[in-house]
N, C-alpha and C positions, 0 to 999 in steps of 0.2 A: 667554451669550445671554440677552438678554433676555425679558417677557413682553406680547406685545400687548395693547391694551390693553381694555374690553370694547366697545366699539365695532367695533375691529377685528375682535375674535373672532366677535364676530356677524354682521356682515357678512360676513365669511369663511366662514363656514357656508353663510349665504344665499345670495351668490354662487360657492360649490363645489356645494349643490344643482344652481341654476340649470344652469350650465356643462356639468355633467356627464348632465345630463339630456337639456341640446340634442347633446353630442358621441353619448351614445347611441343619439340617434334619427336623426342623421346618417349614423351607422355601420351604422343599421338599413335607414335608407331602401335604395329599388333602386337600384342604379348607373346602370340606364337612365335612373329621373327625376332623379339627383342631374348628371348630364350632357347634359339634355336643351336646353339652352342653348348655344348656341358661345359666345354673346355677354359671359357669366357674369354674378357678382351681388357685387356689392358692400357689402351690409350685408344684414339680417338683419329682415324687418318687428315682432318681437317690442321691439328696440332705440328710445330714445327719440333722436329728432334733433332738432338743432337747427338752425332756417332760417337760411339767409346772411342778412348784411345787408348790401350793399353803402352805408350810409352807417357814419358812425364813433361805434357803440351801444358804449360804455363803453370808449371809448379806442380801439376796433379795431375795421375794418373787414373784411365777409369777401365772398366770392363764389363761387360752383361752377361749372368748367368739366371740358367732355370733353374728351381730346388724342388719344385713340385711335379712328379710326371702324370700327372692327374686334373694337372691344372694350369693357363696362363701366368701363376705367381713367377714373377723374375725380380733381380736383382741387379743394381747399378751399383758396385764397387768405385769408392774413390779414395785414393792412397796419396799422399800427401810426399811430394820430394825428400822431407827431414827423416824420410825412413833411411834413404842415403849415406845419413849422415855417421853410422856406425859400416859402414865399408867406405869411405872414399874409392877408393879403386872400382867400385861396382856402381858408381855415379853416373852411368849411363842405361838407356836400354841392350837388353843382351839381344844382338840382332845378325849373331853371326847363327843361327837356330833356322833354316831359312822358313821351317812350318809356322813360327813364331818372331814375330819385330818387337813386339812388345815387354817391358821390366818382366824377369825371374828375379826372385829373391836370389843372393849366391848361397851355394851351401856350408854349414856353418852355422854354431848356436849361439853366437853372440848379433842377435839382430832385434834391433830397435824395437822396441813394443810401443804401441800408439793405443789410445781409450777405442770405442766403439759408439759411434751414436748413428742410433737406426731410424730412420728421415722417414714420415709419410706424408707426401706432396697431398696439395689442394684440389680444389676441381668438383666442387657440390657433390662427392660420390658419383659424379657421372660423367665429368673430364679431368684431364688434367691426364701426368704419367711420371714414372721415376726419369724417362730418359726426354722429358720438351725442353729444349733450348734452355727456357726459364729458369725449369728445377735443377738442370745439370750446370748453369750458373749458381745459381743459390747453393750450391752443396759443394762446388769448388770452394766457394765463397767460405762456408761452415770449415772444409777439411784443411784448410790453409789457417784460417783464424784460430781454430781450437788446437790446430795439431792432433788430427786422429782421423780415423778410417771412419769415411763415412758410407753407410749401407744404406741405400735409396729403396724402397720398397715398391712396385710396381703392383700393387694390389688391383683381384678384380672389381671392375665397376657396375654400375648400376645402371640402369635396370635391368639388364642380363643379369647379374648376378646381385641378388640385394642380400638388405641384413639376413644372415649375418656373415654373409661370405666375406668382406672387406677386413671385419673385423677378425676373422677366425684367419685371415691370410696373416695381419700383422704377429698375433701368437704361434703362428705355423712358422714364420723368420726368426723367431724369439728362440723358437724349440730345435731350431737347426743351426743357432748358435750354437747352441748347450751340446748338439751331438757333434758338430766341426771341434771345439775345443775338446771334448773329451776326445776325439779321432785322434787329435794333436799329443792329448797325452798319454795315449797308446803306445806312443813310438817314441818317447819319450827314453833316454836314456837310462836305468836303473843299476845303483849299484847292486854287486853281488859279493857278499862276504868284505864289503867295505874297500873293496879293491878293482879290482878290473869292472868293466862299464859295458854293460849290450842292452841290445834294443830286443825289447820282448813282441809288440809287434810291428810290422810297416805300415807305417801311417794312412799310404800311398794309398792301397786300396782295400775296403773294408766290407763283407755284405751285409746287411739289416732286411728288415722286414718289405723291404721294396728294392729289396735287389742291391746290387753292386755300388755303392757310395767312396766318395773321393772326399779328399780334405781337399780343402781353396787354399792353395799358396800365401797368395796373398795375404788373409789371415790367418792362415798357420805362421808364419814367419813375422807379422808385425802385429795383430788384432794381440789386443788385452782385456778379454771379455769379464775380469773381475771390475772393469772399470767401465761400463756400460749406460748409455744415456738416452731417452726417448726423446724425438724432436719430431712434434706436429704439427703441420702448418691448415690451417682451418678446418677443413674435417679431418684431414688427418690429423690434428692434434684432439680430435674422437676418437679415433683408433690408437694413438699413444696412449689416452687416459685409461681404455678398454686392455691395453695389453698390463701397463701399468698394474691395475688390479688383479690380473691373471697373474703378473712374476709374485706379486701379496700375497695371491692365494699359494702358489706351485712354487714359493721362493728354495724351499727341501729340495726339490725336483731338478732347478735348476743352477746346478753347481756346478761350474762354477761361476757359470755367469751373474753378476750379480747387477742389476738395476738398478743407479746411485741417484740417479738424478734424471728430468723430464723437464723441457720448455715446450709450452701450448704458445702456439702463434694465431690470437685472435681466432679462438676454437670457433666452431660452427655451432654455438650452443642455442637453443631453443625452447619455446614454452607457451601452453596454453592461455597460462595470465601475461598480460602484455609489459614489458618493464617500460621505464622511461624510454631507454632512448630505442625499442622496439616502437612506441608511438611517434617519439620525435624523427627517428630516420625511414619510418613505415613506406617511403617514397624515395627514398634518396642512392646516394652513391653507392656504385656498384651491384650488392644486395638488397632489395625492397624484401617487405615482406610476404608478396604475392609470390616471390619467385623461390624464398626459403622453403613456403610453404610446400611447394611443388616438388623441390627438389626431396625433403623427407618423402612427399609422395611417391615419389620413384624408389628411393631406398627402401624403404620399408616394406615388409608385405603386406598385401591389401589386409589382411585380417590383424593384420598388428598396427596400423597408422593411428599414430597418436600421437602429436609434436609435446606431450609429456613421455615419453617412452626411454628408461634408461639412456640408449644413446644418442640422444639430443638436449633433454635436460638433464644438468649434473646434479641439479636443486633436493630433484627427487630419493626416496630412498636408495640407497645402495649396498648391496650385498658388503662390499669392503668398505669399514669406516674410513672416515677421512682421517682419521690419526695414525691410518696407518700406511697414508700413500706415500711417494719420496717425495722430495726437495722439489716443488714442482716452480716453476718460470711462467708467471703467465705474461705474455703481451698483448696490449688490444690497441686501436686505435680511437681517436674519440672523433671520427664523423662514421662509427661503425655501427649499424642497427643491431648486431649480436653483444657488444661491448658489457653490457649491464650485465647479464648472468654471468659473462669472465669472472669477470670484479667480484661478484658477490660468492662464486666457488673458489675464488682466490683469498678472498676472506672468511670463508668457514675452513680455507685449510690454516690459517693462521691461528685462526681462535682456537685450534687444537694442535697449537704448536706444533706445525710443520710450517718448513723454511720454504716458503711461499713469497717473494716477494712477486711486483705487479709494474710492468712498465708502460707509463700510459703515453702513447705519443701522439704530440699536436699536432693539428692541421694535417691531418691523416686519415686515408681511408683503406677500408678489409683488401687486406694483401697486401697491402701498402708496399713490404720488403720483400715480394715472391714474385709479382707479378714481372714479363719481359719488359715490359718500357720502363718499370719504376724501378728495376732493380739499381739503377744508374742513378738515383737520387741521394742528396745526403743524407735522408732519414733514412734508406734505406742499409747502407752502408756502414748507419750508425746502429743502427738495429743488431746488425750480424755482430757487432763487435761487441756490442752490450753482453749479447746473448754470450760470446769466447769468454766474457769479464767473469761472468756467472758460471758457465758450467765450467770453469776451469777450478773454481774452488771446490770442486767435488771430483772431478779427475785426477787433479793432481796429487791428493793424498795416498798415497800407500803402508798404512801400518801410522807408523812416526815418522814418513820419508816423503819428500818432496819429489815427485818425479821431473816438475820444471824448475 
């Protein structure tokens, strides 16, 4: 193993300080105030954001929406300029709207279809957000390299809201893919008598069982939800592997969306028997083990804390076999205290022939490619691009057709 580098090391200081100070006083607070919200919270005001922009600011386009009225669950939208590329003429933002500055699709059914890969940022369950400077970097970063719409997930945190609200938000975005696409194919053209062509219903607005629902332009006009990808970045790739097993079970359910593929980014995984490098980095960068320990503490409910608990080790039984998960990506780095149980859920999905490969990087540490200072590094940059190499063999296929 290698030795990071000092940039890393310092940063990694900085932010284990940081972290471990916020889980502290988390842990301190009263349970009354840390719960006194139904509604929860979804980032952290210490946390620097960055604004949407709904035109197209260095290649990519973003926007924030809520899907849940019942809850903080939101949405960061990032649309990628190449959707452009089938109107030239509409290569700009439509900005003569004055309610509106920002990209409309034009109207017209020949418009570019992009994959979907739905992002759950980092942050121990207790910080982090879809819309910190950081993660709206990294996901620029993802919707330019892949080519596709990337859906950022602003799921609620902890310990306001714990297990299983974080993870029951990732399948609640899952489930309002499947009902946006189907919206889409409401209004969908039909022929009649093989001849003339009408629209049986308007997309536009629709009511369900919580009232009055809209399609999202955005992915009515470019999202290709048969071509659908999970990306988690430390606990959130907890919550990819969690939803992961929900599309296995509810795959009937969820038509058309279909979930092809999944990359875990140096998952948050965890465990009562200690691995190697749980003992060897028990003290070290970024993560210690004192601080893991705390942060399931907060997660979890007090009557459920057990750092063997479904969602922290993967080791343990699981309702869905491993034969039957998708093409999953793992990445870890190797001065990461959680790195050993990757490795090893990345090799029992091998041994049951699932396309599992495992990229392990040097002189690296947890977050290594997410974190704000590091994103600017060339492991970092080589990271995101690894990651385009891989999940484009799984986007790209449609039928016997090539879509790039």
């Amino acid at each position: 193993m290698g030795v990071p580098s000092i940039v890393v090391k310092l940063y990694s200081m900085f932010y284990k300080y940081s972290l471990k100070n916020k889980l502290q006083n988390l842990a301190l607070a009263p349970e009354s105030s840390a719960s006194c919200s139904p509604f929860g919270v979804t980032s952290r005001l210490d946390e620097a954001v960055a604004p949407a922009n709904p035109s197209f600011t260095d290649g990519v386009a973003t926007k924030d929406i809520h899907i849940d009225p019942f809850s903080a669950l939101s949405l960061r939208i990032f649309l990628p300029d190449t959707v452009l590329a089938s109107s030239p003429t509409d290569a700009r933002s439509i900005s003569d709207r004055a309610s509106y500055g920002g990209y409309t699709p034009p109207a017209g059914k020949n418009q570019r279809k992009l994959p979907v890969v739905i992002q759950f940022h980092g942050g121990a369950f207790v910080s982090g957000s879809n819309d910190t400077v950081a993660n709206d970097t990294f996901c620029r970063r993802i919707a330019k390299l892949c080519d596709v719409v990337v859906i950022a997930v602003g799921y609620r945190l902890a310990p306001e809201h714990r297990y299983p609200a974080a993870f029951e938000d990732g399948v609640k975005v899952l489930d309002w893919l499947v009902k946006q696409a189907n919206l889409v194919n409401l209004g969908k053209f039909r022929s009649v008598d093989g001849g003339e062509t009408r629209r049986t219903v308007s997309p536009k607005r629709i009511f369900d069982s919580f009232g009055l629902s809209s399609v999202e332009p955005w992915l009515a006009a470019h999202g290709d939800p048969t071509r659908c990808v999970l990306l988690g970045v430390s606990c959130g790739a907890n919550i990819a592997d969690y939803v992961a097993q929900k599309a296995v079970e509810g795959s009937r359910f969820l038509d058309p969306v279909k979930v092809v593929a999944q990359a875990l980014l140096y998952p948050f995984f965890f465990g009562s028997v200690p691995t190697k490098s749980e003992v060897k980095f028990a003290n070290s960068y970024l993560y210690d083990k004192s601080m893991c320990q705390l942060a399931w503490k907060l997660f979890l409910p007090p009557e459920e804390f057990n750092v063997d608990h479904p969602a922290a080790n993967p080791l343990v039984p699981r309702k869905v076999p491993l034969k039957c998960m998708p093409p999953t990506l793992t990445i870890v780095a190797d001065n990461d205290i959680m790195r050993d149980r990757a490795i090893a859920f990345s090799e029992g999905l091998r041994k049951v022939n699932v396309d599992a490969p495992l990229l392990d990087y040097k002189n690296a540490a947890h977050e290594f490619a997410t974190l704000d200072l590091l994103l600017q590094t060339p492991q970092a940059k080589a990271c995101a691009e690894d990651i385009a190499i891989w999940v484009k063999k799984y986007i790209s296929l449609r039928g016997n057709e090539l879509s790039y």
